[in-house]
Every structure is written in C-alpha cells, then in structure tokens.
Backbone atoms as SQL, in Angstrom:
CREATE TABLE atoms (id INTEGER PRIMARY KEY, chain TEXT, resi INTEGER, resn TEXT, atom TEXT, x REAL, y REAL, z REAL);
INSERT INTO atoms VALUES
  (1, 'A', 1, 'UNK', 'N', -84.803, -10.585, -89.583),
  (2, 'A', 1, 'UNK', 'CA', -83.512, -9.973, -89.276),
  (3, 'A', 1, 'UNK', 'C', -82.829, -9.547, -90.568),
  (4, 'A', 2, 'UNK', 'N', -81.738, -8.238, -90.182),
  (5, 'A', 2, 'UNK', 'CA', -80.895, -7.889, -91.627),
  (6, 'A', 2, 'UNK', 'C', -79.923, -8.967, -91.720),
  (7, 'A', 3, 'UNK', 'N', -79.475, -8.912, -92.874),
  (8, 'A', 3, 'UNK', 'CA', -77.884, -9.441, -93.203),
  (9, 'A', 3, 'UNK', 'C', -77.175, -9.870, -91.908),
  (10, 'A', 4, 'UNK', 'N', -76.842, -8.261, -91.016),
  (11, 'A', 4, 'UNK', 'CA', -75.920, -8.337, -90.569),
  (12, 'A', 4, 'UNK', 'C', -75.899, -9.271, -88.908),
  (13, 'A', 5, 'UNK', 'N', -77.518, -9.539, -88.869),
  (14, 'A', 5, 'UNK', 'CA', -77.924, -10.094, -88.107),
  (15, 'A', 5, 'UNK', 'C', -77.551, -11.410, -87.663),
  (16, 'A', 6, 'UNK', 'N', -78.469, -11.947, -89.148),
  (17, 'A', 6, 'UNK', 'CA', -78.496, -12.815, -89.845),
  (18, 'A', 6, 'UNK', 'C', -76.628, -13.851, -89.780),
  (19, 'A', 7, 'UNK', 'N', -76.087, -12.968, -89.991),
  (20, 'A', 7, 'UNK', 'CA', -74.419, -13.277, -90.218),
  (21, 'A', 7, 'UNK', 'C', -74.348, -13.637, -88.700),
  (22, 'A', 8, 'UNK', 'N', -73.737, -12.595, -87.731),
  (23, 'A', 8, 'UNK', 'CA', -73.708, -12.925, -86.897),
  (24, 'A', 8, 'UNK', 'C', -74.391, -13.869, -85.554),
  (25, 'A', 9, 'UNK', 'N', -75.855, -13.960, -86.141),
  (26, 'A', 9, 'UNK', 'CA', -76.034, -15.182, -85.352),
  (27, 'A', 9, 'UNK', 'C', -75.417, -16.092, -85.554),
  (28, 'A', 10, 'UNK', 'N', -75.170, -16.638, -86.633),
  (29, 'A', 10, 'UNK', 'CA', -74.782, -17.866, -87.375),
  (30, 'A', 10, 'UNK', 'C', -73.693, -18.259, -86.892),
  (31, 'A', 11, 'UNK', 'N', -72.542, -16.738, -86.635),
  (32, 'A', 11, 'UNK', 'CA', -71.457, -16.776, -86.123),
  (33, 'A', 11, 'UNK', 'C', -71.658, -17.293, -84.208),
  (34, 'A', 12, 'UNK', 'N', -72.392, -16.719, -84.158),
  (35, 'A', 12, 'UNK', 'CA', -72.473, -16.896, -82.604),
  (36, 'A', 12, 'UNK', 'C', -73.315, -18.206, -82.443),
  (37, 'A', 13, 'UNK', 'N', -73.686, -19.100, -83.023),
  (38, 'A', 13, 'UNK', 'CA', -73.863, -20.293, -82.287),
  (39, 'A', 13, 'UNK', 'C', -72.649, -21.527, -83.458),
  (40, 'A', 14, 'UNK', 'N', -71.978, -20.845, -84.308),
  (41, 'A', 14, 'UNK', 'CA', -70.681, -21.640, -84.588),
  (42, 'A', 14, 'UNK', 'C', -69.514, -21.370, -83.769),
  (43, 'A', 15, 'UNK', 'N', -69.246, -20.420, -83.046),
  (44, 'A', 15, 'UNK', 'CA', -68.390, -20.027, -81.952),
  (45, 'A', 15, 'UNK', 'C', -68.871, -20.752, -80.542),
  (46, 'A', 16, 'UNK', 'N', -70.137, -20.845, -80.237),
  (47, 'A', 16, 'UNK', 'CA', -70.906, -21.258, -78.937),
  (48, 'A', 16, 'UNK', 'C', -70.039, -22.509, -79.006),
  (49, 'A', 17, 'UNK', 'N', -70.697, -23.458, -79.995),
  (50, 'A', 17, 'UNK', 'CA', -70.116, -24.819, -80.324),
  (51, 'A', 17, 'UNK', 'C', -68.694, -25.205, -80.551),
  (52, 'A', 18, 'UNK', 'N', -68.011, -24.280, -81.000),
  (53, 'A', 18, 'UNK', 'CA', -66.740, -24.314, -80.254),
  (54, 'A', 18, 'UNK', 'C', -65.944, -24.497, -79.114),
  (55, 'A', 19, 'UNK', 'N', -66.902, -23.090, -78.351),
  (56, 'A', 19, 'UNK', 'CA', -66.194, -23.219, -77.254),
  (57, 'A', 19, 'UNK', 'C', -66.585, -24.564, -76.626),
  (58, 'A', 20, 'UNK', 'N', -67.773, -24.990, -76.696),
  (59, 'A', 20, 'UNK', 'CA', -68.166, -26.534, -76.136),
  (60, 'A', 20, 'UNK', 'C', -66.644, -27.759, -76.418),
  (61, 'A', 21, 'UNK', 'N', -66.868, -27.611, -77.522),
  (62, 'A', 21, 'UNK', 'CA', -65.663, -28.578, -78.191),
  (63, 'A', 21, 'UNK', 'C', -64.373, -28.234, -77.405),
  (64, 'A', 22, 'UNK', 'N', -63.787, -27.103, -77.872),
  (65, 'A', 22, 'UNK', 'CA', -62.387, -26.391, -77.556),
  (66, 'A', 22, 'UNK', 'C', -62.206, -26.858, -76.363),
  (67, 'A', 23, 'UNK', 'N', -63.425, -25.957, -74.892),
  (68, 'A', 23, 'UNK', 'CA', -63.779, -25.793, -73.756),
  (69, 'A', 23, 'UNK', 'C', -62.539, -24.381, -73.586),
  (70, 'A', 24, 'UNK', 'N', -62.828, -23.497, -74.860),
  (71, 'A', 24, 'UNK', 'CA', -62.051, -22.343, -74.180),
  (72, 'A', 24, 'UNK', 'C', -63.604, -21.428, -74.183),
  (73, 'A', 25, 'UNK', 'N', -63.682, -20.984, -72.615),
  (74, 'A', 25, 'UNK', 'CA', -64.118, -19.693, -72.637),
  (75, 'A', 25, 'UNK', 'C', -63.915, -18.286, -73.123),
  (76, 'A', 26, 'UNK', 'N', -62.709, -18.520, -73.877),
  (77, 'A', 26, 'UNK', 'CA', -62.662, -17.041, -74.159),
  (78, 'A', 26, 'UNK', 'C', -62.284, -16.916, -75.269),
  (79, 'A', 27, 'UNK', 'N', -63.182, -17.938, -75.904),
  (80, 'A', 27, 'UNK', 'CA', -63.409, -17.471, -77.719),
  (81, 'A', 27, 'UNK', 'C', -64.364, -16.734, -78.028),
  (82, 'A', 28, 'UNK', 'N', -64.992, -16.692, -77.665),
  (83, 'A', 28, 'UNK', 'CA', -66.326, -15.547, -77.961),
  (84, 'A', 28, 'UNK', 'C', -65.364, -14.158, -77.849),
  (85, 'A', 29, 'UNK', 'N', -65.028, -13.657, -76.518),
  (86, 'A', 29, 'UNK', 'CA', -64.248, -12.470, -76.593),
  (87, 'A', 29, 'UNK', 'C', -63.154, -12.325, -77.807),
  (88, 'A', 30, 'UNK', 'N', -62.503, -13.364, -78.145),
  (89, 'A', 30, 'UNK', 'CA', -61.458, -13.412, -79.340),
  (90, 'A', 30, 'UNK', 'C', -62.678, -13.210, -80.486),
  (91, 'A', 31, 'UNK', 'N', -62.711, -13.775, -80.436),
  (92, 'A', 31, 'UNK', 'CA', -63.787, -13.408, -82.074),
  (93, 'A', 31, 'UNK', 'C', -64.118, -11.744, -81.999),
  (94, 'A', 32, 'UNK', 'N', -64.655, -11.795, -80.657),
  (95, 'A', 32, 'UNK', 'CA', -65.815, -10.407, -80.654),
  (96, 'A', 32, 'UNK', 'C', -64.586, -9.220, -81.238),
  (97, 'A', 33, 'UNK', 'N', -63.265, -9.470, -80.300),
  (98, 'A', 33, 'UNK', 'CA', -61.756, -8.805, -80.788),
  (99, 'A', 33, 'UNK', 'C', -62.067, -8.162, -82.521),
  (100, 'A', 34, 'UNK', 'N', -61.855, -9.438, -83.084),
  (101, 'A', 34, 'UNK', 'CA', -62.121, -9.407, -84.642),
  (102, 'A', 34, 'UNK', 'C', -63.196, -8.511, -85.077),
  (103, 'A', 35, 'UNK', 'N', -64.101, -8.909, -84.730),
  (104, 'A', 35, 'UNK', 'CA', -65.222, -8.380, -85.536),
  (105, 'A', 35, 'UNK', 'C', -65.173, -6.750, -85.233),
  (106, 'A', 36, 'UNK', 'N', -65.171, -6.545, -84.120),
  (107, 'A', 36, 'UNK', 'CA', -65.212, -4.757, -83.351),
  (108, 'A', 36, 'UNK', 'C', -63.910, -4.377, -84.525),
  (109, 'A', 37, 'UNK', 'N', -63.122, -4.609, -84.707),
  (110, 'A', 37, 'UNK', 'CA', -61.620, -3.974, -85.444),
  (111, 'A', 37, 'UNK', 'C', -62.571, -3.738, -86.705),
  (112, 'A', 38, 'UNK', 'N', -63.491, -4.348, -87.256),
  (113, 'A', 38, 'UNK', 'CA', -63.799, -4.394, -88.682),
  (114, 'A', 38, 'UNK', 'C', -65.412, -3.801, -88.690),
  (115, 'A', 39, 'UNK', 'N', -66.419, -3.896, -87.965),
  (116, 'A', 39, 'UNK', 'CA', -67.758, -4.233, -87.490),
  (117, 'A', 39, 'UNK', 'C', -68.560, -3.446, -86.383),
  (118, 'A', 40, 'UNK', 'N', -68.371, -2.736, -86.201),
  (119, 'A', 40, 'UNK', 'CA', -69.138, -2.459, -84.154),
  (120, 'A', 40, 'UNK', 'C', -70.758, -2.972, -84.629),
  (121, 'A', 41, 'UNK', 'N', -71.196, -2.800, -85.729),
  (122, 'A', 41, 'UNK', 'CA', -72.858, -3.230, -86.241),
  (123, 'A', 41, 'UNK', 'C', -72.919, -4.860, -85.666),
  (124, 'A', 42, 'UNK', 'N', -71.530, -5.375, -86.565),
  (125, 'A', 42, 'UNK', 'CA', -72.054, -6.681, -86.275),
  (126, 'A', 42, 'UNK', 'C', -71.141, -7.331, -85.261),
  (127, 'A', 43, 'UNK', 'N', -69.903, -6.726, -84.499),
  (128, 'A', 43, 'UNK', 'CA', -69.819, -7.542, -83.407),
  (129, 'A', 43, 'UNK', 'C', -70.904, -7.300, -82.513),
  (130, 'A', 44, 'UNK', 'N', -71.087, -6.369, -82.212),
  (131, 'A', 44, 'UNK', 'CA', -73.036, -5.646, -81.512),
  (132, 'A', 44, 'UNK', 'C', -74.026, -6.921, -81.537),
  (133, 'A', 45, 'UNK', 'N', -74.439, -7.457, -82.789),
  (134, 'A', 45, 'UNK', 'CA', -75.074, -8.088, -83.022),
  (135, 'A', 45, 'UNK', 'C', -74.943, -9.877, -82.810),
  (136, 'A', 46, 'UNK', 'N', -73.359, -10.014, -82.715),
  (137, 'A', 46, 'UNK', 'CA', -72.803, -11.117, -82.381),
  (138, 'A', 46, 'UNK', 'C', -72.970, -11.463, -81.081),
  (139, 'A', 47, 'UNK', 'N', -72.244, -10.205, -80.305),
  (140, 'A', 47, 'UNK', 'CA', -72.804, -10.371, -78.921),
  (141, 'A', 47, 'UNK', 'C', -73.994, -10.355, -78.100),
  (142, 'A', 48, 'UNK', 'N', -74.975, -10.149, -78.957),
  (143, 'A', 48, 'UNK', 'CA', -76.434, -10.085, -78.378),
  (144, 'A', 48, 'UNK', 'C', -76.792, -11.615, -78.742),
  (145, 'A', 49, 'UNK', 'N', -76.483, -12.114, -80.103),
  (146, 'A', 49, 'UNK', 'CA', -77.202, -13.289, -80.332),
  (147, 'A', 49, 'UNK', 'C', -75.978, -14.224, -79.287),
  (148, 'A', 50, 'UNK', 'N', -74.805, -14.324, -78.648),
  (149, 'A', 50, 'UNK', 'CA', -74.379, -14.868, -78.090),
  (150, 'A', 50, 'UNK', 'C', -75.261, -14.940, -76.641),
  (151, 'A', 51, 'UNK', 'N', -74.919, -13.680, -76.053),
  (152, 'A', 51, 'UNK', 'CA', -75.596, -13.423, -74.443),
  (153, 'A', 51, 'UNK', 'C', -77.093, -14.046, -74.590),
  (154, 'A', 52, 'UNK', 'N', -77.995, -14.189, -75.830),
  (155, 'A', 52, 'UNK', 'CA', -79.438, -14.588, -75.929),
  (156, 'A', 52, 'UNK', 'C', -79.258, -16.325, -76.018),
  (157, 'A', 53, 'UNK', 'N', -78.373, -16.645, -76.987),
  (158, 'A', 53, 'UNK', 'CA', -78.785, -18.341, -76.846),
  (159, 'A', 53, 'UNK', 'C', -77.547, -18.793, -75.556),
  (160, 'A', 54, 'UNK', 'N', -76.531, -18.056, -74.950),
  (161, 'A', 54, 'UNK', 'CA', -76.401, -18.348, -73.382),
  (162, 'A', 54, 'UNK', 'C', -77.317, -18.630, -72.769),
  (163, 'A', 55, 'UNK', 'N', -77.523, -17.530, -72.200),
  (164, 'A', 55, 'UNK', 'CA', -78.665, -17.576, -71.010),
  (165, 'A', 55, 'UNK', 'C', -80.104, -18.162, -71.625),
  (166, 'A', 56, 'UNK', 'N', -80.459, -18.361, -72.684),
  (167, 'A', 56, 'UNK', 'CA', -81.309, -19.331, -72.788),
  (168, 'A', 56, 'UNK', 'C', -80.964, -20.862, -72.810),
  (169, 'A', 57, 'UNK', 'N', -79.760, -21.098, -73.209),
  (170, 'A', 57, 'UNK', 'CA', -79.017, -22.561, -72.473),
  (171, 'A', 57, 'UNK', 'C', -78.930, -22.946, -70.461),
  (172, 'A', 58, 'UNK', 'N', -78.550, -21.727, -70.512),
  (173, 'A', 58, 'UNK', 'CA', -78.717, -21.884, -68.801),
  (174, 'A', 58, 'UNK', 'C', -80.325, -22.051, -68.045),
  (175, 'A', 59, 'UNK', 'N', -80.919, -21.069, -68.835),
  (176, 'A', 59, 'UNK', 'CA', -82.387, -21.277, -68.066),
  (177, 'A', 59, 'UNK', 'C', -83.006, -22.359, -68.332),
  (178, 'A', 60, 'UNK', 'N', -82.714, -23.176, -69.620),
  (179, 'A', 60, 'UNK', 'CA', -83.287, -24.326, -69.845),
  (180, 'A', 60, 'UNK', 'C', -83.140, -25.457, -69.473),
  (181, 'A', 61, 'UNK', 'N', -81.601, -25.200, -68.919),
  (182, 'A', 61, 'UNK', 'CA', -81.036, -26.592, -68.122),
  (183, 'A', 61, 'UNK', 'C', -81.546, -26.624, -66.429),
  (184, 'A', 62, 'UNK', 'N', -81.973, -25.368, -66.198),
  (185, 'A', 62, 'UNK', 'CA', -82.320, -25.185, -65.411),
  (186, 'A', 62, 'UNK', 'C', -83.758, -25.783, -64.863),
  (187, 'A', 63, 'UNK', 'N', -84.377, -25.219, -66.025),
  (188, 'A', 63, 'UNK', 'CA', -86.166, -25.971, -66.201),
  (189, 'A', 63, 'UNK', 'C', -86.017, -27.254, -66.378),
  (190, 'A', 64, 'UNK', 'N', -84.833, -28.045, -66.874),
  (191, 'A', 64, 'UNK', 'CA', -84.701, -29.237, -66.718),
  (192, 'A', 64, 'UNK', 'C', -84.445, -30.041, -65.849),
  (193, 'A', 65, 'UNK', 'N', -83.437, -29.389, -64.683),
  (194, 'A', 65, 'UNK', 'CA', -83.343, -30.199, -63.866),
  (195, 'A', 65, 'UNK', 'C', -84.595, -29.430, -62.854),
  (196, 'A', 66, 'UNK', 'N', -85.153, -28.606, -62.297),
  (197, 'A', 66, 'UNK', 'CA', -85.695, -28.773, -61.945),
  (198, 'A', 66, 'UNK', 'C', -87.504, -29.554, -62.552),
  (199, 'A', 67, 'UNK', 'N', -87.568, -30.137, -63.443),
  (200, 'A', 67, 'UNK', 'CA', -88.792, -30.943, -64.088),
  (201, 'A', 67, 'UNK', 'C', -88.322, -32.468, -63.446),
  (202, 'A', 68, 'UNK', 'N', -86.980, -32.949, -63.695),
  (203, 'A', 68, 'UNK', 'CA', -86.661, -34.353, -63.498),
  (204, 'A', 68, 'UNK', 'C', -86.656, -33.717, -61.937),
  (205, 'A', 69, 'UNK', 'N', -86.199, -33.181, -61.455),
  (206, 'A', 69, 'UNK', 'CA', -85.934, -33.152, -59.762),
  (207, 'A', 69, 'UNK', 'C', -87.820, -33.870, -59.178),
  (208, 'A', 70, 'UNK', 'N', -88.727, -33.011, -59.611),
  (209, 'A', 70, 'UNK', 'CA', -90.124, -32.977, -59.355),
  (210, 'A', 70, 'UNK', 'C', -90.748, -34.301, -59.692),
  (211, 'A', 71, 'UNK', 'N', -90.297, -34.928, -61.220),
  (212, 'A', 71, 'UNK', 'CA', -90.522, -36.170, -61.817),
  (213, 'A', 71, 'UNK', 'C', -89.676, -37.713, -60.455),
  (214, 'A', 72, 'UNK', 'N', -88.762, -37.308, -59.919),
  (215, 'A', 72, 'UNK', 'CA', -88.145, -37.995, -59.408),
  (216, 'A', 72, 'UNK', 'C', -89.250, -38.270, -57.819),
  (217, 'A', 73, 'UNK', 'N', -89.564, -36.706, -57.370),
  (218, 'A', 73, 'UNK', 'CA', -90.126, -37.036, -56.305),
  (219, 'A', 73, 'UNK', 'C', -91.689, -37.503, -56.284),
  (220, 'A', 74, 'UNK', 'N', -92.295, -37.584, -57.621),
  (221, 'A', 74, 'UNK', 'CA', -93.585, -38.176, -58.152),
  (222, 'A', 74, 'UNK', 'C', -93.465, -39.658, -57.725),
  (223, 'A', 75, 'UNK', 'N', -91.912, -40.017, -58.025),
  (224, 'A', 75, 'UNK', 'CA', -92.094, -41.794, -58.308),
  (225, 'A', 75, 'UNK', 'C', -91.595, -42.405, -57.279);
C-alpha cells in the first residue's frame, strides 16, 4: 500500500477502537467529515479500510458463533 493508504488504515482501526470504547457510532462519519475537508484520496481510503475490517468483524463473529453453535450440538 501507498502512504496514503497506509495512514488511513491505521486511522481506521484507531477510530474502529474508539468507537468500541466511546460506543459512539458516529465517529467514523465525524472523522470521515475531517478528512474529505482536507483529503477525498485519503478519506476514500479511510472509508474502505473501515467498511473492510467492519464487515470482516461481522462475518467472523458470525463463523464463530455459528462453529460453537455446531461444537455445542457435537457434545
């Protein structure tokens, strides 16, 4: 990845972890605010590496409970 990539991932899973902490959903959009005023390259890029380690949090919790669901009906 470039720089600007590079940057904004970094940003987008220190914002992710925020919002965990905070529990505001709508820090990502505040940030994204920021960056677009200064950035369209790298809020662009913020929001892709956001929407990518999302929905790879969701699908994984997903593969998780359904593994223990299956593990449960084994035993």
């Amino acid at each position: 990845m470039g720089i600007a990539e590079d940057l904004a991932d970094a940003l987008a899973r220190d914002v992710i972890a925020a919002m965990d902490e905070l529990g505001d959903d709508t820090l990502v959009d505040q940030v994204s605010k920021i960056l677009i005023a200064t950035s369209s390259t790298t809020q662009e890029a913020f929001m892709t590496s956001v929407k990518v380690r999302i929905s790879e949090r969701r699908a994984r919790r997903f593969l998780d409970d359904r593994l223990a669901a299956a593990r449960v009906r084994k035993a």
